[in-house]
C-alpha positions as CSV (number, residue, x, y, z in Angstrom):
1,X,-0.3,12.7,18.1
2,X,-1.7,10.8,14.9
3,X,-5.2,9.5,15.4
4,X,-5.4,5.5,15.3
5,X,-8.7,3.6,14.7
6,X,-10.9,3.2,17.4
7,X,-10.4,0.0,19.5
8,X,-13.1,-1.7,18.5
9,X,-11.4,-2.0,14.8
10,X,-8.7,-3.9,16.8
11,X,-6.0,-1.1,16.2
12,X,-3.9,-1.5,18.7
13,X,-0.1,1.0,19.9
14,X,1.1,-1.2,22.7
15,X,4.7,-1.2,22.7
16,X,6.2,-5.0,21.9
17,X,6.6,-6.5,25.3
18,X,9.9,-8.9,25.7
19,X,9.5,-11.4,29.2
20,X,10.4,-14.9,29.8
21,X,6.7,-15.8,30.3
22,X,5.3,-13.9,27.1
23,X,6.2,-13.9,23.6
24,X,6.8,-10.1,22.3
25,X,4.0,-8.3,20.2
26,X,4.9,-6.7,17.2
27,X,3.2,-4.0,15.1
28,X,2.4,-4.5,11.7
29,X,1.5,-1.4,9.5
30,X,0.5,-1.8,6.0
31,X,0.0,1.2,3.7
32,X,-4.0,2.6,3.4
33,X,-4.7,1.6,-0.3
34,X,-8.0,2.3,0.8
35,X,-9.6,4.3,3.4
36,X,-9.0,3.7,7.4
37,X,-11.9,1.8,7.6
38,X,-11.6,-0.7,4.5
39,X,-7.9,-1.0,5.4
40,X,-8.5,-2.2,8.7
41,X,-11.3,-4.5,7.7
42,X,-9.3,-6.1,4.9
43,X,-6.0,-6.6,7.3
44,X,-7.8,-7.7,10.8
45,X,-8.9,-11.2,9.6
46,X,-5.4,-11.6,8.1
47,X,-3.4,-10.3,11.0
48,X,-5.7,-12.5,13.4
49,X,-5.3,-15.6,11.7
50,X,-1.4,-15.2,11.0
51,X,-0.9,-14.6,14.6
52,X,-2.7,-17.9,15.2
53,X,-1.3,-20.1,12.9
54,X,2.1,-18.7,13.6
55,X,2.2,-18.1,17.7
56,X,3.9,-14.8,16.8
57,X,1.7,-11.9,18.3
58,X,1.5,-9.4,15.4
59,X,-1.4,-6.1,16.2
60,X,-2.4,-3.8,13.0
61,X,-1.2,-0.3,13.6
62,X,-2.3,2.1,11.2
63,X,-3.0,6.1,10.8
64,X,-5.6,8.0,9.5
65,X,-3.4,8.5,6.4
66,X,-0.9,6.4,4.4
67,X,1.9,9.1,5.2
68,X,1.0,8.8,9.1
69,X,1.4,4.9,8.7
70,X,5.0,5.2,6.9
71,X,5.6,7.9,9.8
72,X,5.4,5.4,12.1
73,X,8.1,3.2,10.0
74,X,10.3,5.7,9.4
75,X,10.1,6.0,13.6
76,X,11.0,3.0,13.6
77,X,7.2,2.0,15.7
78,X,6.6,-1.3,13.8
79,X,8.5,-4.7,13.0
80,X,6.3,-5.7,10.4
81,X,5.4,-3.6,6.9
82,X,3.2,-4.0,3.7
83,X,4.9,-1.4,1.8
84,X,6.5,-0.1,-1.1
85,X,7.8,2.8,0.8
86,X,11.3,2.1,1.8
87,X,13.2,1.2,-1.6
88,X,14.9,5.3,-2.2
89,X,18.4,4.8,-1.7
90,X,18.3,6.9,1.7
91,X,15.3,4.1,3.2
92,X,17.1,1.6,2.1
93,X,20.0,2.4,4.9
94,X,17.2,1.7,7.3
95,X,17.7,-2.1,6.9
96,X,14.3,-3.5,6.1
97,X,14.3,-6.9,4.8
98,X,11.8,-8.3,2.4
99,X,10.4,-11.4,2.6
100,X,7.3,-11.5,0.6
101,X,4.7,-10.2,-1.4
102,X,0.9,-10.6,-2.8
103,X,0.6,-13.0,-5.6
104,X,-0.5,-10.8,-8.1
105,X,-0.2,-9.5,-11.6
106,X,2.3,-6.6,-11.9
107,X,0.4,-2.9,-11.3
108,X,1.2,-0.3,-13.1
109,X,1.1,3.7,-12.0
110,X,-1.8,5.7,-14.5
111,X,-3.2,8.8,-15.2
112,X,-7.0,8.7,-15.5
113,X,-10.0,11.3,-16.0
114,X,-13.8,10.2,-16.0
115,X,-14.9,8.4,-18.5
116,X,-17.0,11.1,-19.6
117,X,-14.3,13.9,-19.2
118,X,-13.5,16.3,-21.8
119,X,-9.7,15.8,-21.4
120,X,-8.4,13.1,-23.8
121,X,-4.7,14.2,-23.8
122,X,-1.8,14.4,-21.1
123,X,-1.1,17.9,-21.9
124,X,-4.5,18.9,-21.4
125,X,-4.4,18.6,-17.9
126,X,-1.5,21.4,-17.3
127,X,-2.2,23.9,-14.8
128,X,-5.3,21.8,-13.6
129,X,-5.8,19.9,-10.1
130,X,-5.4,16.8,-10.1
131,X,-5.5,14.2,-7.1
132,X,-3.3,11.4,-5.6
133,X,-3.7,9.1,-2.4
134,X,-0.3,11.3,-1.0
135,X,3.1,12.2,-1.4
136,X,4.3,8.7,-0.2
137,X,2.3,6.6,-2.6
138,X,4.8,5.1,-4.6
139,X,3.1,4.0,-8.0
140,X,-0.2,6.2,-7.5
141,X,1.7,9.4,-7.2
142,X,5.6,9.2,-7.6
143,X,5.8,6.9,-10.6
144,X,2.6,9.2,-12.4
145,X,3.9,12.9,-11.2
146,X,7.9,11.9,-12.4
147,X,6.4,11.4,-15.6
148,X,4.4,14.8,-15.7
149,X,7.9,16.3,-15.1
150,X,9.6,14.6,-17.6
151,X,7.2,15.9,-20.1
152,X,7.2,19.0,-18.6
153,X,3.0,18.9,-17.6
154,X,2.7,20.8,-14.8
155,X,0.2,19.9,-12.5
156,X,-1.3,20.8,-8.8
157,X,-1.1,17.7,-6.8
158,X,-4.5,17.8,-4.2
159,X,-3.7,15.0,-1.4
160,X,-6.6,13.3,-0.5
161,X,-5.1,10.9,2.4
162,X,-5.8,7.5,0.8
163,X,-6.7,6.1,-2.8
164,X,-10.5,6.7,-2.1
165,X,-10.6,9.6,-1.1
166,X,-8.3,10.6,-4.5
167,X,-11.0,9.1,-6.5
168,X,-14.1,11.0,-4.5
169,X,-12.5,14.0,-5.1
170,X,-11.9,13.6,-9.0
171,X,-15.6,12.3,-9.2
172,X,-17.1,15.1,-7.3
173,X,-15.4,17.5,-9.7
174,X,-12.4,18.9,-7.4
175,X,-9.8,17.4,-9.5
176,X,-9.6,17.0,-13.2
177,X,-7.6,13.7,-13.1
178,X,-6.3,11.1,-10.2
179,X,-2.7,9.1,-10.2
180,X,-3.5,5.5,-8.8
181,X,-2.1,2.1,-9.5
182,X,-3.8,-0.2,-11.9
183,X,-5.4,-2.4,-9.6
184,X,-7.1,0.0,-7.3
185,X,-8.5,1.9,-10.2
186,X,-9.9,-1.5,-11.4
187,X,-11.1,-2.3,-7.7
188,X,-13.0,1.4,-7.4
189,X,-14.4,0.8,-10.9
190,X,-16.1,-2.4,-9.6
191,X,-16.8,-1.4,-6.1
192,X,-18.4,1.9,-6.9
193,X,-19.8,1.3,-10.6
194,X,-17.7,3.9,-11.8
195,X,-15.5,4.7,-15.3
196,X,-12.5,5.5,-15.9
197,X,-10.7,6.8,-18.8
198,X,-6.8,5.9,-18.5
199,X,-4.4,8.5,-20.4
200,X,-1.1,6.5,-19.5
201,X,0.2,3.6,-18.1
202,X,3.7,3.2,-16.6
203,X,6.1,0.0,-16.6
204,X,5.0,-2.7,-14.5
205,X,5.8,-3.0,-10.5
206,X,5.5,-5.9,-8.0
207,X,2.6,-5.3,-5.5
208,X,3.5,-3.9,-2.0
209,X,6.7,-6.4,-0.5
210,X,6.3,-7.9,3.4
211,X,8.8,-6.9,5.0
212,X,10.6,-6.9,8.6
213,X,13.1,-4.6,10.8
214,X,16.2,-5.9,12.2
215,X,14.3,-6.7,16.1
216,X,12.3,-9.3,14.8
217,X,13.4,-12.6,16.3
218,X,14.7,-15.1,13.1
219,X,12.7,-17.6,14.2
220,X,9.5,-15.4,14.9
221,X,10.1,-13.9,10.9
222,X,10.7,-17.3,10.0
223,X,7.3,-18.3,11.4
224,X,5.3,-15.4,10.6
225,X,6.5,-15.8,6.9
226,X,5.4,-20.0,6.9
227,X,2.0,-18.5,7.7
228,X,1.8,-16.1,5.2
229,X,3.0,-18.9,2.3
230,X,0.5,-21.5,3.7
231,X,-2.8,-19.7,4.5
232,X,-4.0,-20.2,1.1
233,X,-3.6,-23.8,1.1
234,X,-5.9,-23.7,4.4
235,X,-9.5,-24.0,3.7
236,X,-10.3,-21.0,6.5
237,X,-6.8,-19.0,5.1
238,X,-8.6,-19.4,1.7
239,X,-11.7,-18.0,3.0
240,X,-10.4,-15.2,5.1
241,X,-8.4,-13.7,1.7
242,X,-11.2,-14.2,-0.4
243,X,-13.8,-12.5,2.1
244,X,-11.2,-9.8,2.7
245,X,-10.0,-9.0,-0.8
246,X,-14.4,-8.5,-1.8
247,X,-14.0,-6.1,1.3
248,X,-12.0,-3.7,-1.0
249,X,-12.6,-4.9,-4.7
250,X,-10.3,-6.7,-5.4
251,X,-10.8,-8.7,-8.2
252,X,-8.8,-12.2,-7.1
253,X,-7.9,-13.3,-3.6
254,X,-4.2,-13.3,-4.2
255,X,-2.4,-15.2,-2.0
256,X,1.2,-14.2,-0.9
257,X,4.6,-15.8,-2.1
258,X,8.6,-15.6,-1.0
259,X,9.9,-12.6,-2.4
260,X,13.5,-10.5,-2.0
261,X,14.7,-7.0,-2.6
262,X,15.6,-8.2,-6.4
263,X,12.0,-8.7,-6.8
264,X,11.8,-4.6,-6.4
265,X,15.0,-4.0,-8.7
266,X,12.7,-2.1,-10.8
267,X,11.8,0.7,-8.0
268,X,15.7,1.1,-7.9
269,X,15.9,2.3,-11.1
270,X,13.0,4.3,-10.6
271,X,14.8,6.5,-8.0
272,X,17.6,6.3,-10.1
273,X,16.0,8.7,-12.5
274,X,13.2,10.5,-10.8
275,X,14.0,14.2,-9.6
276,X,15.1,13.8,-5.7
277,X,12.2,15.8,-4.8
278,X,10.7,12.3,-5.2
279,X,12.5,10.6,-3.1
């Protein structure tokens, strides 16, 4: 069985319970863009205070690893998602609706070394180690390894489990390079006083969508959705995203917007191209 946080980080497995005197409980599992730790201490506040403000019982549900949370998806576990896992053709027949996303710039996938790394060229880097989150992260390892292919760079992929760990391991010398998205390289780089030097950028993609599985109740999405759009506009929603995004770095507290699958057109025609290896 996949280890879950302890308790005490309010990680919760409970099966959603259906009963004329209680509301159901659904799981929500967003991806680990950070370690287990910094994920669960950025999402508790939010989860909390959407449950509140929406009377829809939501508990955070993640694994030690960013493949064990989409596991859980893909077994169909959860109701509620903050992923950009589930856009390859063959996901896509699993019928997950989006319904929002972060307000945020566009992130891009890139290729990055030390600042003070001797590589200064792509092809440089051929043969070497070089380390990713995990073979599910969309724009930190699909989007940056498709492009290795396509200029036929060979690289050994090291998983380290979750976007920090990646960049531990390229710092402490066990991986020439690290494929990440934009935003969490910037977020390390302030967090952890580190530098980067960025080899390649990709074409932009929308941050991670919301999104919901065909049990939820309309009018508990409907709900849980009005809570997302509006806790920015609440002086304590406000505070929560801004106290949760200096958790992990990030540089804004973006608040989160309407959204629909043609806001992820562009991870179509990703998979439209990339080798199905990738998929």
């Amino acid at each position: 069985m996949k280890a879950l946080l302890a308790p005490a980080l309010a990680l919760c497995c409970l099966l959603p319970t259906l009963s004329a005197a209680q509301q159901p409980t659904y799981r929500f599992s967003p991806v680990n863009q950070w370690d287990i730790t910094k994920t669960a201490a950025y999402w508790n506040p939010i989860v909390q205070y959407i449950s509140e403000k929406s009377g829809v019982k939501l508990e955070l549900k993640i694994g030690r690893t960013s493949a064990d949370t989409t596991s859980y998806v893909l077994a169909q576990e959860v109701e509620f998602v903050f992923s950009n896992h589930l856009f390859s053709p063959e996901r896509e027949t699993l019928g997950w609706k989006v319904f929002g996303r972060r307000q945020a710039p566009e992130i891009h996938g890139q290729i990055a070394v030390p600042e003070d790394s001797p590589i200064t060229r792509l092809e440089e880097l051929a043969g070497q180690d070089m380390a990713f989150a995990g073979p599910e992260a969309f724009i930190g390892y699909k989007v940056p390894y498709a492009y290795l292919l396509s200029r036929n760079i060979e690289v050994k992929p090291v998983f380290g489990g979750n976007q920090n760990a990646a960049f531990a391991q390229l710092f402490a010398g066990k991986a020439k390079a690290v494929g990440s998205n934009s935003a969490l390289v910037e977020g390390y780089a302030t967090r952890e006083n580190k530098k980067f030097r960025v080899l390649w950028t990709s074409e932009g993609y929308h941050d991670l969508a919301l999104m919901a599985s065909g049990k939820v109740a309309e009018k508990d999405l409907k709900a849980v959705a009005n809570a997302f759009f509006n806790m920015h506009k609440d002086p304590r929603g406000k505070d929560i995203l801004t106290r949760s995004g200096q958790e992990v770095g990030l540089p804004e507290a973006p608040s989160f917007v309407p959204a629909t699958q043609a806001d992820y057109a562009s991870y179509k025609r990703f998979y439209q191209k990339a080798p199905k290896t990738l998929h």
